[in-house]
mmCIF file as gemmi writes it, N, C-alpha and C atoms, coordinates in Angstrom:
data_model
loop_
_atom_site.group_PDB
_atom_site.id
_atom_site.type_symbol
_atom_site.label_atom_id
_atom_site.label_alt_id
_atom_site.label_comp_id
_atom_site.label_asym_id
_atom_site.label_entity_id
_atom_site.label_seq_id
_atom_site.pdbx_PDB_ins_code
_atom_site.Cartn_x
_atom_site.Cartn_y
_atom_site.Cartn_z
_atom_site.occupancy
_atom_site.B_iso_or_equiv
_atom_site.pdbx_formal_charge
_atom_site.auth_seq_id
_atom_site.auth_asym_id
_atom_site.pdbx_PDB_model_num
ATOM 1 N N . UNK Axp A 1 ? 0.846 -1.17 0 1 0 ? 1 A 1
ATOM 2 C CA . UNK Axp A 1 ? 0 0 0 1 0 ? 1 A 1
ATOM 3 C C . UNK Axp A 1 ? 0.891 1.232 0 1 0 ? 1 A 1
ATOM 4 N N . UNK Axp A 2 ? 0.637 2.244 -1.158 1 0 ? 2 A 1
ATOM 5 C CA . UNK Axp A 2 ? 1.327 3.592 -0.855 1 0 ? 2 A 1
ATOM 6 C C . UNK Axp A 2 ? 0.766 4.628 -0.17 1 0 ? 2 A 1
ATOM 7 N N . UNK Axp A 3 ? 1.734 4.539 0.688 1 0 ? 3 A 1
ATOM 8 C CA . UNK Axp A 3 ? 1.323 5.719 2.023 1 0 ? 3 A 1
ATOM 9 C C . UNK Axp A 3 ? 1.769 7.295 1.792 1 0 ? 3 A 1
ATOM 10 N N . UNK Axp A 4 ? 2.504 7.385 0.425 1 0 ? 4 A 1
ATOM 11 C CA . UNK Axp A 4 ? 2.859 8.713 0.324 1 0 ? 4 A 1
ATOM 12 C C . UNK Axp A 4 ? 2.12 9.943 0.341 1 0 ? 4 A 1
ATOM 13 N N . UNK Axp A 5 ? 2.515 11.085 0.859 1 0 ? 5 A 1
ATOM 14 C CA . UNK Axp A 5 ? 1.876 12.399 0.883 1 0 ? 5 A 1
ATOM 15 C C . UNK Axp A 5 ? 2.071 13.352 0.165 1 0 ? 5 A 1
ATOM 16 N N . UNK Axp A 6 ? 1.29 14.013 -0.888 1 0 ? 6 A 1
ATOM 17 C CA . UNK Axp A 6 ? 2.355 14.973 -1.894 1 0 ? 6 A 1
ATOM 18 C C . UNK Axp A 6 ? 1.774 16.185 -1.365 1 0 ? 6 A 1
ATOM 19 N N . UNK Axp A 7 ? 2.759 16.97 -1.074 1 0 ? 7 A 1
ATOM 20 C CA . UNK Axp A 7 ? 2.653 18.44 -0.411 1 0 ? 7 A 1
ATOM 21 C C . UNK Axp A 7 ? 2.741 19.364 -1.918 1 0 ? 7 A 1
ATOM 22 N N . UNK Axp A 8 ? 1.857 19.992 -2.279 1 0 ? 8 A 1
ATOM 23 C CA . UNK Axp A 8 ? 1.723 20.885 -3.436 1 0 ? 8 A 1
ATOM 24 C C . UNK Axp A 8 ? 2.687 22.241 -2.883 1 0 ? 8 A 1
ATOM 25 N N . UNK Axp A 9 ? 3.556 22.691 -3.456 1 0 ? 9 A 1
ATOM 26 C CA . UNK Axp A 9 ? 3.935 23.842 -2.927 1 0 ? 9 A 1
ATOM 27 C C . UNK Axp A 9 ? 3.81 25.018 -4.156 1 0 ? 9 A 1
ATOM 28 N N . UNK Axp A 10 ? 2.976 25.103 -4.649 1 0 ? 10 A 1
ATOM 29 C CA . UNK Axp A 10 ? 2.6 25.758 -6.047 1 0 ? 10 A 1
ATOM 30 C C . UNK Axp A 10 ? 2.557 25.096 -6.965 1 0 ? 10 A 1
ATOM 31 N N . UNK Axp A 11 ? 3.614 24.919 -7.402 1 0 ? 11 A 1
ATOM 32 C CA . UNK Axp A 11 ? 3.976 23.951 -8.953 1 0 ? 11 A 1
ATOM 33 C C . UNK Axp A 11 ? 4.872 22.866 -8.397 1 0 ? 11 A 1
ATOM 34 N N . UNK Axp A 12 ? 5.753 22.708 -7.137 1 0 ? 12 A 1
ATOM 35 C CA . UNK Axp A 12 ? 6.283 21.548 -7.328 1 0 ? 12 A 1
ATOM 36 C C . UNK Axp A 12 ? 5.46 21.023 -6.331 1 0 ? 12 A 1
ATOM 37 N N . UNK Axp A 13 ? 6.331 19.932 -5.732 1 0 ? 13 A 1
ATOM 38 C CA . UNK Axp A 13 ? 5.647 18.749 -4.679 1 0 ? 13 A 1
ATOM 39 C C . UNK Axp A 13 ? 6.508 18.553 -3.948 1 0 ? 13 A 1
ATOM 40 N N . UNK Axp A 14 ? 6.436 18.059 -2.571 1 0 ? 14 A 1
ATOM 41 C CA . UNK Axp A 14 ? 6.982 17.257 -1.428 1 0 ? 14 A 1
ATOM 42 C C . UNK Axp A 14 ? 6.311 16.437 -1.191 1 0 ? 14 A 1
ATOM 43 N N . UNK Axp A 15 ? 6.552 14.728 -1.487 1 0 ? 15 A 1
ATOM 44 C CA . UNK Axp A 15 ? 6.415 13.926 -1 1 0 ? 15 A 1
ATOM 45 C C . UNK Axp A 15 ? 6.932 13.449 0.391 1 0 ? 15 A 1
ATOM 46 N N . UNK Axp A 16 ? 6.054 13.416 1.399 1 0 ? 16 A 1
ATOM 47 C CA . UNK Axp A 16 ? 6.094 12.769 2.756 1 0 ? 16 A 1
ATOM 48 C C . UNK Axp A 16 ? 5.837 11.212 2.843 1 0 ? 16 A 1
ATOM 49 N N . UNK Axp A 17 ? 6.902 10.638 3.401 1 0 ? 17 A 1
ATOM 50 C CA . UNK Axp A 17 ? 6.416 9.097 4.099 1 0 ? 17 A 1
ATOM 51 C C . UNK Axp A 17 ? 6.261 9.068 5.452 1 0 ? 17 A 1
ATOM 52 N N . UNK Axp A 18 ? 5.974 9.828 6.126 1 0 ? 18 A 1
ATOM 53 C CA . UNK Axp A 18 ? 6.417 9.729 7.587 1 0 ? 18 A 1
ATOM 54 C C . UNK Axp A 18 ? 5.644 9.203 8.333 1 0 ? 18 A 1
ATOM 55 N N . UNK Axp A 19 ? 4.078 9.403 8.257 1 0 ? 19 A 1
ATOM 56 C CA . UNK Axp A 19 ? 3.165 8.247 8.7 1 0 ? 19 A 1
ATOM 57 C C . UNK Axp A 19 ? 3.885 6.965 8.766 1 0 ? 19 A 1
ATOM 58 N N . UNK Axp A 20 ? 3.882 6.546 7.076 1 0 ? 20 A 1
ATOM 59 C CA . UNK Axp A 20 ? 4.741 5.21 5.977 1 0 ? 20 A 1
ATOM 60 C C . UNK Axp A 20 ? 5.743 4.221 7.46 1 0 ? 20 A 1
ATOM 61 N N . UNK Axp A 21 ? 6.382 5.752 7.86 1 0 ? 21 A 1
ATOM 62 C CA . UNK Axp A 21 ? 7.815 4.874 8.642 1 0 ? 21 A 1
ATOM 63 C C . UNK Axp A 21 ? 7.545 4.97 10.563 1 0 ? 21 A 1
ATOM 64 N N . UNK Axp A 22 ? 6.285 5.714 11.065 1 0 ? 22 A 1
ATOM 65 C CA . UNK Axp A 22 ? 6.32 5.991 12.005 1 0 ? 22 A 1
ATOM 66 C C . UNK Axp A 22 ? 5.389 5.007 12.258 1 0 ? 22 A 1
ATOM 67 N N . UNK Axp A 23 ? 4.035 4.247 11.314 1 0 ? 23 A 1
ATOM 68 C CA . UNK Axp A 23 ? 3.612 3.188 11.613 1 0 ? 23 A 1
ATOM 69 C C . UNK Axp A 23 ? 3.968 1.863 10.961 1 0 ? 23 A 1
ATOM 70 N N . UNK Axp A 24 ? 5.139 1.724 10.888 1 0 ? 24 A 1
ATOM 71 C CA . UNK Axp A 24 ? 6.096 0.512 10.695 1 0 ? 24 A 1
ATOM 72 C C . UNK Axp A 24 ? 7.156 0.149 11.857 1 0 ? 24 A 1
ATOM 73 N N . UNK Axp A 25 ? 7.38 1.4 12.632 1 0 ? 25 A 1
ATOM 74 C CA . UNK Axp A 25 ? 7.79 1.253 13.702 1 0 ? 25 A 1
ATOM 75 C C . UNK Axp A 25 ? 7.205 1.086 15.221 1 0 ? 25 A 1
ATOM 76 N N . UNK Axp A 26 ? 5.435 0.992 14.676 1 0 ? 26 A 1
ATOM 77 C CA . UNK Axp A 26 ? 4.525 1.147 15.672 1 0 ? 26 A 1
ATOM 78 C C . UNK Axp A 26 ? 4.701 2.161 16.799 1 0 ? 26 A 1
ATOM 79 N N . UNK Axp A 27 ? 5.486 3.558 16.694 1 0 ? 27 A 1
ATOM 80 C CA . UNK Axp A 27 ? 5.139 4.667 17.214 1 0 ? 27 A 1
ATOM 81 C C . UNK Axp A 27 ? 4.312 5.765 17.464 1 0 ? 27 A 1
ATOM 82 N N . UNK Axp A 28 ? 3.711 6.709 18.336 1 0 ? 28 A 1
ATOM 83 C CA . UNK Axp A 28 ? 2.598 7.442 17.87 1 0 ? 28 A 1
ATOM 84 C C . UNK Axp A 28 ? 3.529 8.552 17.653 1 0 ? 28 A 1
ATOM 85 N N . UNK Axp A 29 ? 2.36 9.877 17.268 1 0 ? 29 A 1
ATOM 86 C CA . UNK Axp A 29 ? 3.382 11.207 17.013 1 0 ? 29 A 1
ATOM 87 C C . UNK Axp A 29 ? 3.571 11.519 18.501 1 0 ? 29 A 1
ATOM 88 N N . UNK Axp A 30 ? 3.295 11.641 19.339 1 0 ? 30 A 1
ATOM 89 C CA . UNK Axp A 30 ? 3.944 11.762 20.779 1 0 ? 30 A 1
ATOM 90 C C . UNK Axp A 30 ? 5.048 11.176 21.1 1 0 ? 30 A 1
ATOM 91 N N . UNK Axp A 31 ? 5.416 9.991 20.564 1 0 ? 31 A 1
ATOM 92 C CA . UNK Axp A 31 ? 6.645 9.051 21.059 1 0 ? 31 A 1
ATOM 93 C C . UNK Axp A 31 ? 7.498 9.613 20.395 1 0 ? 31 A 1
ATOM 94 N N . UNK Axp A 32 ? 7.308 10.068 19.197 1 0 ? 32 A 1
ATOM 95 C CA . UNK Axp A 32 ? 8.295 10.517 17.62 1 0 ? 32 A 1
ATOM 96 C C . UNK Axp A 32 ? 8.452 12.362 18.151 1 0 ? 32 A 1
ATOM 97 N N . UNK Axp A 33 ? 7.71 12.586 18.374 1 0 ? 33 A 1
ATOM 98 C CA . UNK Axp A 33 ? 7.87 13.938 18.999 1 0 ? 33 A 1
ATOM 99 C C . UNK Axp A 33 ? 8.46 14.393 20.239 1 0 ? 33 A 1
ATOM 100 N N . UNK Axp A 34 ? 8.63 13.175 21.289 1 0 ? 34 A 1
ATOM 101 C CA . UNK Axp A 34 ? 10.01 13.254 22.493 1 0 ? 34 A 1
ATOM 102 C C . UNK Axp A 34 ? 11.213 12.879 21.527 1 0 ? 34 A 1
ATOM 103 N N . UNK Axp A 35 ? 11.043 11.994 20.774 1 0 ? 35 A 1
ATOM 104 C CA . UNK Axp A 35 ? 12.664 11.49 20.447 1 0 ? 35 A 1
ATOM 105 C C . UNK Axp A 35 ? 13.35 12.568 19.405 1 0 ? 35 A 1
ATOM 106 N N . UNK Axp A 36 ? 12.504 13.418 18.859 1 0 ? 36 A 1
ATOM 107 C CA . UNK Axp A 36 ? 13.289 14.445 17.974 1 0 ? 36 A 1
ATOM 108 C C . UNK Axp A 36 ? 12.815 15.598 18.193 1 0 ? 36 A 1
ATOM 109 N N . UNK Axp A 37 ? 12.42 16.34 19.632 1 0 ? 37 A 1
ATOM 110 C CA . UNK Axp A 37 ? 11.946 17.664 20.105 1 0 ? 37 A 1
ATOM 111 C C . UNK Axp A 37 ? 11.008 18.451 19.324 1 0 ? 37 A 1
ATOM 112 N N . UNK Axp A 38 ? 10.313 17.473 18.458 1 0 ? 38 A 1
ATOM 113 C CA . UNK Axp A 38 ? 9.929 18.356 17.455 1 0 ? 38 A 1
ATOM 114 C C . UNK Axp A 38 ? 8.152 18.336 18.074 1 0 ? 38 A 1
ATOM 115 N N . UNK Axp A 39 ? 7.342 19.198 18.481 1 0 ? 39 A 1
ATOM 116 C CA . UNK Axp A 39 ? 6.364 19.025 18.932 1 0 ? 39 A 1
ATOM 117 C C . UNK Axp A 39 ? 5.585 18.341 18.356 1 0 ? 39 A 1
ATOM 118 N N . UNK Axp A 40 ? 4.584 17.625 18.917 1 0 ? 40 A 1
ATOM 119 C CA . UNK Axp A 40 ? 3.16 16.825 18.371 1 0 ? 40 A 1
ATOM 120 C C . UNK Axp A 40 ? 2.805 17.364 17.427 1 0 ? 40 A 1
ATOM 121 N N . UNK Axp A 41 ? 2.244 18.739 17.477 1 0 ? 41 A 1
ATOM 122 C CA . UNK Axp A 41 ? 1.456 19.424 16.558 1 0 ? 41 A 1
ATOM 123 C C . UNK Axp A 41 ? 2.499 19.514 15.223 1 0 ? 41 A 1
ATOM 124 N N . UNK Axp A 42 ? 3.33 19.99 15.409 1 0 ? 42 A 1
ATOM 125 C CA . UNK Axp A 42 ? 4.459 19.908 14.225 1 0 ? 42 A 1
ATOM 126 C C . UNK Axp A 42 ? 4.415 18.766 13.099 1 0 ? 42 A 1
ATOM 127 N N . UNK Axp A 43 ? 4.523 17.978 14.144 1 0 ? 43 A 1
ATOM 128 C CA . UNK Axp A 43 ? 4.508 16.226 13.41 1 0 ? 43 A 1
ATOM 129 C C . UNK Axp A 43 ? 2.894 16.285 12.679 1 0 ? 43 A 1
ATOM 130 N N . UNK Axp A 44 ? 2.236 16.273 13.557 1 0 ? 44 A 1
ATOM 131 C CA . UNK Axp A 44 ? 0.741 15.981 13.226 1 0 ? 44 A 1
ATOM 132 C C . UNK Axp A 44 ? 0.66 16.959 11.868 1 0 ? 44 A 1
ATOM 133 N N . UNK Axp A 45 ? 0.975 18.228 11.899 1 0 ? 45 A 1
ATOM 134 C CA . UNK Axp A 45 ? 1.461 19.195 10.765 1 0 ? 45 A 1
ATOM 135 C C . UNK Axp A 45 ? 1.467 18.927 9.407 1 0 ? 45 A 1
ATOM 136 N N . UNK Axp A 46 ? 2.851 18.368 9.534 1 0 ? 46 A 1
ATOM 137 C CA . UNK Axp A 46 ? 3.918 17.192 8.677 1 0 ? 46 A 1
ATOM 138 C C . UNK Axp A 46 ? 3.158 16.311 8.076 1 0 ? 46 A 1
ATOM 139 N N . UNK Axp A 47 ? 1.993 15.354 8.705 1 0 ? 47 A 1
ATOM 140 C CA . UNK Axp A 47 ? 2.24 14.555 7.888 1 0 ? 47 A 1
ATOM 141 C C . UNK Axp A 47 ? 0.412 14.657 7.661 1 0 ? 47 A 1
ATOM 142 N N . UNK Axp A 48 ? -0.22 16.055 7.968 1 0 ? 48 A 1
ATOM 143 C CA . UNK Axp A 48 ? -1.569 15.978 7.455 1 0 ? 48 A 1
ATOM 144 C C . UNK Axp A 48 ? -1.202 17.242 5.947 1 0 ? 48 A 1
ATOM 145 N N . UNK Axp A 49 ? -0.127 17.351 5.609 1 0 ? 49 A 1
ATOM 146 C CA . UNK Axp A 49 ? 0.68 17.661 5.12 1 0 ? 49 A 1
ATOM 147 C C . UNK Axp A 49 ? 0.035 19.554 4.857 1 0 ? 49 A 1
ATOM 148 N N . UNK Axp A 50 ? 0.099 19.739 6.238 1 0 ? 50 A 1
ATOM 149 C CA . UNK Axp A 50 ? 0.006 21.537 6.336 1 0 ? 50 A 1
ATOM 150 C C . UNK Axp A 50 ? 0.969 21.998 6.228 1 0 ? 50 A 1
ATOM 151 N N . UNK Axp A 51 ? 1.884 22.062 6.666 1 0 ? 51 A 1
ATOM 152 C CA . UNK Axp A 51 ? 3.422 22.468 6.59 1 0 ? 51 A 1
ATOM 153 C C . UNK Axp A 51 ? 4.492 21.663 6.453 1 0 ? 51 A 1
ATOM 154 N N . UNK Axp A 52 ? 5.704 21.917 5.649 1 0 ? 52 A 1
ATOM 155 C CA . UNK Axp A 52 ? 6.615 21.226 5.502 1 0 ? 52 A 1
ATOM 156 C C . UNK Axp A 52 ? 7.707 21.112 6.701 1 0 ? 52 A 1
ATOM 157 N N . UNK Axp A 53 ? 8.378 20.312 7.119 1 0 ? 53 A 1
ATOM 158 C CA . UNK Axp A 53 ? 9.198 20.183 8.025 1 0 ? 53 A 1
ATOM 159 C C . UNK Axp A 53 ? 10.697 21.251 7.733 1 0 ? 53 A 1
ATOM 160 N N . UNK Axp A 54 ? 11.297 22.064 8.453 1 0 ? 54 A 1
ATOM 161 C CA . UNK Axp A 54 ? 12.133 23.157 8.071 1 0 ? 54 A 1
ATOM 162 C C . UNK Axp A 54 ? 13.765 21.622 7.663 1 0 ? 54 A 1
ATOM 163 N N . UNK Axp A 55 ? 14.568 21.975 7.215 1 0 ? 55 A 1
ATOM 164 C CA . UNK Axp A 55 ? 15.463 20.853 7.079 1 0 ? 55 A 1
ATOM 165 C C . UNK Axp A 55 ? 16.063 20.734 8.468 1 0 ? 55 A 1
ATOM 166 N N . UNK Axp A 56 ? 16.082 21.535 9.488 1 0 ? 56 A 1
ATOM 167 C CA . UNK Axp A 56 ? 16.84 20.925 10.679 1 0 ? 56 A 1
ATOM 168 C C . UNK Axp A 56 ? 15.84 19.406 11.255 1 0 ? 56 A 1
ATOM 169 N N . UNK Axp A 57 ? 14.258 19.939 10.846 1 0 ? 57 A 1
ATOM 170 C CA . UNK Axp A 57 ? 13.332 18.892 11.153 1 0 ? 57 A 1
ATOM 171 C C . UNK Axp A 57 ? 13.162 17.776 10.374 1 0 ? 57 A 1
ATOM 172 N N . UNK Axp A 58 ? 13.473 18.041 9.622 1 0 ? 58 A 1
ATOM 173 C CA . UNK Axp A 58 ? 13.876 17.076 8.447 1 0 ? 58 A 1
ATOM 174 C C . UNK Axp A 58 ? 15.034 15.905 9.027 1 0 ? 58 A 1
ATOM 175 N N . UNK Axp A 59 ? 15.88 16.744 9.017 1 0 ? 59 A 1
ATOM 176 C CA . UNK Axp A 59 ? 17.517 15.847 9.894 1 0 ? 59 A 1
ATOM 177 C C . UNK Axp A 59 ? 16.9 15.423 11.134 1 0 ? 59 A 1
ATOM 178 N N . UNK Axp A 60 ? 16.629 15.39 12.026 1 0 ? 60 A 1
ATOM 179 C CA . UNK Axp A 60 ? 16.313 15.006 13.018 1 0 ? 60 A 1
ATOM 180 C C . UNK Axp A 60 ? 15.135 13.917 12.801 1 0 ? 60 A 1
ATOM 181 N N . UNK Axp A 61 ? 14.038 14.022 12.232 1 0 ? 61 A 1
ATOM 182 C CA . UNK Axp A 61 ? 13.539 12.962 11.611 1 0 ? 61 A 1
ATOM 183 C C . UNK Axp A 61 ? 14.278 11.639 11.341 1 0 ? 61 A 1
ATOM 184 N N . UNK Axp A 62 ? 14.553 12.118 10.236 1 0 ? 62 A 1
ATOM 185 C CA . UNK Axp A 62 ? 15.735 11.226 9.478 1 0 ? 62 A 1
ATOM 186 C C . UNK Axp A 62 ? 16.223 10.358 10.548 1 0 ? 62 A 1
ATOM 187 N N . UNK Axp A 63 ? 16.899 11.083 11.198 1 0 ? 63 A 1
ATOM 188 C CA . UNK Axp A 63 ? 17.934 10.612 12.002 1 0 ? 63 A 1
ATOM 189 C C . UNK Axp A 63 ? 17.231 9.592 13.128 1 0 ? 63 A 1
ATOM 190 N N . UNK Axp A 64 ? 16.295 9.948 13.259 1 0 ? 64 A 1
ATOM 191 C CA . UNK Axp A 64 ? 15.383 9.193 14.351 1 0 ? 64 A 1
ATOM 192 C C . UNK Axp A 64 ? 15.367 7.598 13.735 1 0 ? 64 A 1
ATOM 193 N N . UNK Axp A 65 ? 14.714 7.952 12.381 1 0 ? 65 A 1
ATOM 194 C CA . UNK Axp A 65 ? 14.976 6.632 11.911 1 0 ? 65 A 1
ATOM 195 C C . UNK Axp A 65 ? 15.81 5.846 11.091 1 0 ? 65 A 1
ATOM 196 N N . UNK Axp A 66 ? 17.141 6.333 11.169 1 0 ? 66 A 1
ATOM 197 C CA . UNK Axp A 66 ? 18.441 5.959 11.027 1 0 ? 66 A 1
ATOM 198 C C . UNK Axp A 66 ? 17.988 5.736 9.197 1 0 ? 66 A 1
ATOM 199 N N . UNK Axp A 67 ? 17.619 6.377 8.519 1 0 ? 67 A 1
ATOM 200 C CA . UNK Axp A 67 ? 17.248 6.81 7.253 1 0 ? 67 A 1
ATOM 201 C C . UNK Axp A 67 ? 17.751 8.078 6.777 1 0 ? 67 A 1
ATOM 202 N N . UNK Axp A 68 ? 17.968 8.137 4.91 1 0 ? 68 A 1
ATOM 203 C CA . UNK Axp A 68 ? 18.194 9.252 4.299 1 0 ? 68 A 1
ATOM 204 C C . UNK Axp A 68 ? 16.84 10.31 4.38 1 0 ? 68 A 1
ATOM 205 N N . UNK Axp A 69 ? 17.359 11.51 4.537 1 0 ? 69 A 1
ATOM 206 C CA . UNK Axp A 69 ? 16.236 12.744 4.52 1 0 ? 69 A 1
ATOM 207 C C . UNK Axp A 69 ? 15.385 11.956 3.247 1 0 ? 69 A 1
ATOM 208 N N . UNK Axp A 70 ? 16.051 11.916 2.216 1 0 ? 70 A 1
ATOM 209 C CA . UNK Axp A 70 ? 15.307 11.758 0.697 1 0 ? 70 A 1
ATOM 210 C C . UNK Axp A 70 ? 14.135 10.606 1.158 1 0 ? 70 A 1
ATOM 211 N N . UNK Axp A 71 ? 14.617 8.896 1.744 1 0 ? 71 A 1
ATOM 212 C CA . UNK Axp A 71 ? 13.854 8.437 2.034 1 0 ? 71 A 1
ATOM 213 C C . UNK Axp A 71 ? 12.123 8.661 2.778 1 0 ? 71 A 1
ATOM 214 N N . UNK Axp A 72 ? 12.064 9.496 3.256 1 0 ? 72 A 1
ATOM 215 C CA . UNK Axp A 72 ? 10.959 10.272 3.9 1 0 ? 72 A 1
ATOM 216 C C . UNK Axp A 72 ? 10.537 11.357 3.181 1 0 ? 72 A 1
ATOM 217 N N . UNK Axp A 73 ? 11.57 12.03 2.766 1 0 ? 73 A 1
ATOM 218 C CA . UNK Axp A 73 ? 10.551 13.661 2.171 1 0 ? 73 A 1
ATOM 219 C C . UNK Axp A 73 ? 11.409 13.854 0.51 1 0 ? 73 A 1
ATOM 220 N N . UNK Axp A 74 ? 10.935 13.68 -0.47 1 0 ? 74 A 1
ATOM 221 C CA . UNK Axp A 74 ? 11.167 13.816 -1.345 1 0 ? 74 A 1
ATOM 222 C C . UNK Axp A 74 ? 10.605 14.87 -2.453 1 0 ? 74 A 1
ATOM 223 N N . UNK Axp A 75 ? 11.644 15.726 -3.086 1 0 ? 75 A 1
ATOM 224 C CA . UNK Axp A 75 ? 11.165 16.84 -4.106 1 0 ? 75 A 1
ATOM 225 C C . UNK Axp A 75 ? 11.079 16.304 -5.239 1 0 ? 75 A 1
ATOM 226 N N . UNK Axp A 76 ? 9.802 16.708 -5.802 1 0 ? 76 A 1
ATOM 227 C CA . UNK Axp A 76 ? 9.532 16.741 -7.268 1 0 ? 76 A 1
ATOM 228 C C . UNK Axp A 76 ? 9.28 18.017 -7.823 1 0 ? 76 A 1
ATOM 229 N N . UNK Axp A 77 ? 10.221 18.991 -8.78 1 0 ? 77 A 1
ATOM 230 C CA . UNK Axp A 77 ? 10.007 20.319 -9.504 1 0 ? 77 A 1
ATOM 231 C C . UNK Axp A 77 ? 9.522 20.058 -10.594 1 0 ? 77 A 1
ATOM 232 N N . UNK Axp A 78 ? 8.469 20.635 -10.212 1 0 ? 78 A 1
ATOM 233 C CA . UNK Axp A 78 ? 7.28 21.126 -11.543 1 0 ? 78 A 1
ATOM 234 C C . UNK Axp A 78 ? 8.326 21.208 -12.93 1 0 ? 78 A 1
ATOM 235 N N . UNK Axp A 79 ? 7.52 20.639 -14.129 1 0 ? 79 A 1
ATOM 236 C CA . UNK Axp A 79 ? 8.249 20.98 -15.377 1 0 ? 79 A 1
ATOM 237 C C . UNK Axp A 79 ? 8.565 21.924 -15.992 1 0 ? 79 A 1
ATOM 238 N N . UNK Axp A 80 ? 6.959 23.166 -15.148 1 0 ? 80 A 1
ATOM 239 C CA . UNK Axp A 80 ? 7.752 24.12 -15.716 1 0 ? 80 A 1
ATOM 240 C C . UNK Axp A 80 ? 8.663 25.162 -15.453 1 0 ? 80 A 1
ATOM 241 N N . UNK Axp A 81 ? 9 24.46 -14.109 1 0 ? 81 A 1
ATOM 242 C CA . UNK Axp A 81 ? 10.394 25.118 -13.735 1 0 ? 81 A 1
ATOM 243 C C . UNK Axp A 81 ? 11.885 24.781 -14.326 1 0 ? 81 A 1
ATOM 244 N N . UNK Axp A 82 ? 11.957 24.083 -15.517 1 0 ? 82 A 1
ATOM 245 C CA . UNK Axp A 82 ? 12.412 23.741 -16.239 1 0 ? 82 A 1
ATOM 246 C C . UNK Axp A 82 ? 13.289 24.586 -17.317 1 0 ? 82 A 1
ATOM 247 N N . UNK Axp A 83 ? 12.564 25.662 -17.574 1 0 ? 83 A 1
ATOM 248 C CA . UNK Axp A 83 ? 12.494 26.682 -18.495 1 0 ? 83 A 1
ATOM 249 C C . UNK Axp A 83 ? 13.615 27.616 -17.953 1 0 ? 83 A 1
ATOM 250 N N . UNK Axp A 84 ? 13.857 27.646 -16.942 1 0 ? 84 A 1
ATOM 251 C CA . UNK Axp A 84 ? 15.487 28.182 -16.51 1 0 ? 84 A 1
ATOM 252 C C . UNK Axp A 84 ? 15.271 29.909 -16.23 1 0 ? 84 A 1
ATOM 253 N N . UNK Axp A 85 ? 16.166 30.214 -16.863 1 0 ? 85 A 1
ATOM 254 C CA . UNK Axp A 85 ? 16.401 32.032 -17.057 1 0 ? 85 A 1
ATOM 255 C C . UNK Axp A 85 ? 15.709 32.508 -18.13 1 0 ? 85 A 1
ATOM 256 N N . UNK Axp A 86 ? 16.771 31.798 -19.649 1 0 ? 86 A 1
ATOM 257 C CA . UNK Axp A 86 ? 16.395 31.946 -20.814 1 0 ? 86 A 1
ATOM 258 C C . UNK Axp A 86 ? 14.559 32.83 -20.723 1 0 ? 86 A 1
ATOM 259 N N . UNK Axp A 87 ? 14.802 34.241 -21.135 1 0 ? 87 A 1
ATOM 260 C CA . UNK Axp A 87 ? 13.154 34.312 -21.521 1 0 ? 87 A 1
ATOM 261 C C . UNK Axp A 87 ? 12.382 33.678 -22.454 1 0 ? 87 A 1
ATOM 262 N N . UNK Axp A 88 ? 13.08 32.734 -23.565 1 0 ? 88 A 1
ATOM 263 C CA . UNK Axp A 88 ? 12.749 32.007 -24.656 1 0 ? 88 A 1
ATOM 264 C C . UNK Axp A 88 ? 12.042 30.982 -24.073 1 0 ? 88 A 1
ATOM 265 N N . UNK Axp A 89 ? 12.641 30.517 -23.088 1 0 ? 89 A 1
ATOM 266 C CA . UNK Axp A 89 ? 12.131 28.96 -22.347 1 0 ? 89 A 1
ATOM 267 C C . UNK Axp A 89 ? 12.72 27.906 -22.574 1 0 ? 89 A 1
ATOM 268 N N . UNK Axp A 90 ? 13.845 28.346 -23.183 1 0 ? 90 A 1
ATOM 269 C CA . UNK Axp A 90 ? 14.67 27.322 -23.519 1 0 ? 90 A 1
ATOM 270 C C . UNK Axp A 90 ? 15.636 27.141 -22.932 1 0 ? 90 A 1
């Protein structure tokens, strides 16, 4: 089952797993929220995907579950951010 979360941030995305890895470890967000100071609400935040985790929260995550940042929160940029400087779009 895919548990992923895609966080719209205009045109791109953040994909969240953190539910994915916090109920594989059978933790609640209270238990996950002493072990990386990051408050309940924060977490709860995170992964009803209102706000993105800042990268220190990110690392600390991570780190909680001895995982890459990427593994949990992953960027996808919109295509048409693609188009660069160039005013042509090319």
């Amino acid at each position: 089952m895919n548990m992923d979360i895609d966080i719209n941030t205009g045109t791109d995305t953040v994909t969240c797993r953190l539910v994915e890895a916090r109920n594989n470890l059978g933790i609640t967000q209270k238990e996950l929220a002493s072990a990386t100071g990051i408050s309940v609400k924060t977490i709860s935040n995170i992964e009803k995907e209102i706000t993105m985790p800042s990268v220190l929260y990110a690392m600390r995550i991570a780190d909680f579950f001895h995982q890459p940042v990427t593994s949990l929160f992953s960027y996808h940029p919109s295509h048409e951010n693609d188009k660069g400087d160039n005013p042509n779009g090319e």
